[in-house]
ROTORKE-794230 format. One record per residue (C-alpha): x, y, z; residue in one letter. Coordinates in steps of 0.5 Angstrom, whole numbers, plus 500, padded with zeros to 3 digits. Each point is the difference from the previous one (the first is absolute). Example, Ala and Ser with C-alpha at 12.3 -4.5 7.8 and 13.67 -1.06 7.14 Angstrom:
REM ROTORKE-794230
525491516A
502507498S
//
This chain:
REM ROTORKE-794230
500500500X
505505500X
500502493X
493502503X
497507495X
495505502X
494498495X
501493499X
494495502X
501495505X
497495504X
501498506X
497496506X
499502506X
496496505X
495505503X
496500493X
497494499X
499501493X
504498493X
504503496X
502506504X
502505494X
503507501X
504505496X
506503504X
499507502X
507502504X
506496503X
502502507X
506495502X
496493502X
493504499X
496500494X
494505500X
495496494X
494501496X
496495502X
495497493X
494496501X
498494495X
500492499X
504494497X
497501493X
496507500X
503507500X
504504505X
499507502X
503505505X
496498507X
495506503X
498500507X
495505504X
503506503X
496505503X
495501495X
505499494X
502494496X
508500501X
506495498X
502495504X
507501501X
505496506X
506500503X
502492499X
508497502X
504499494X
500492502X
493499499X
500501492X
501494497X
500501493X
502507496X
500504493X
495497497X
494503495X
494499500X
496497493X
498506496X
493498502X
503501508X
500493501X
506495504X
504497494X
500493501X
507500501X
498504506X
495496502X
504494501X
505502504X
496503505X
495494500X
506496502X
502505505X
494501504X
500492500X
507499504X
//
C-alpha cells in the first residue's frame, strides 16, 4: 500500500460494517491514515458515492480509515460503474480468509 494515491478507488475490509464489498476513493493521505470517500453499490450492480443524512442535508459519506484495512487499490470501475471482475474475484477470495 505504499504507492497509495489520493484519487485512487480501493477496497478495504473493516470489521465493524458487515457489508461486502466495502469500496471508497481516496481522498487524502496522512502518515497511516487515509481519509476516503465512501460508494454504496452491489456485486454485480452500479457504484455510487454514499450519501448520509446531516441535519436536513444530503452529504458525502467520508471516513478516516487505517492504511492496514485497504486490502486492494487503484483499480477502475467499468464505465457502467460497475466492479471488474477481476476486482471481484480477488476481493470474493479476500472477504472468505
Amino acid at each position: 500500500v505504499s504507492s497509495l494515491e489520493e484519487g485512487m478507488m480501493v477496497a478495504l475490509n473493516l470489521e465493524k460494517y458487515p457489508e461486502k464489498p466495502q469500496i471508497a476513493k481516496v481522498l487524502s493521505i496522512t502518515g497511516d491514515n487515509v481519509e476516503v470517500l465512501w460508494y454504496h453499490g452491489t456485486w454485480t450492480g452500479p457504484w455510487r458515492v454514499h450519501k448520509v443524512r446531516k441535519g436536513r442535508n444530503m452529504v458525502d459519506n467520508k471516513e478516516t480509515v487505517s492504511r492496514d484495512a485497504i486490502k486492494i487499490f487503484n483499480f477502475t470501475l467499468t464505465p457502467m460503474n460497475n466492479l471488474r471482475n477481476l476486482v471481484k474475484d480477488k476481493l470474493k477470495a479476500i472477504y472468505e480468509n
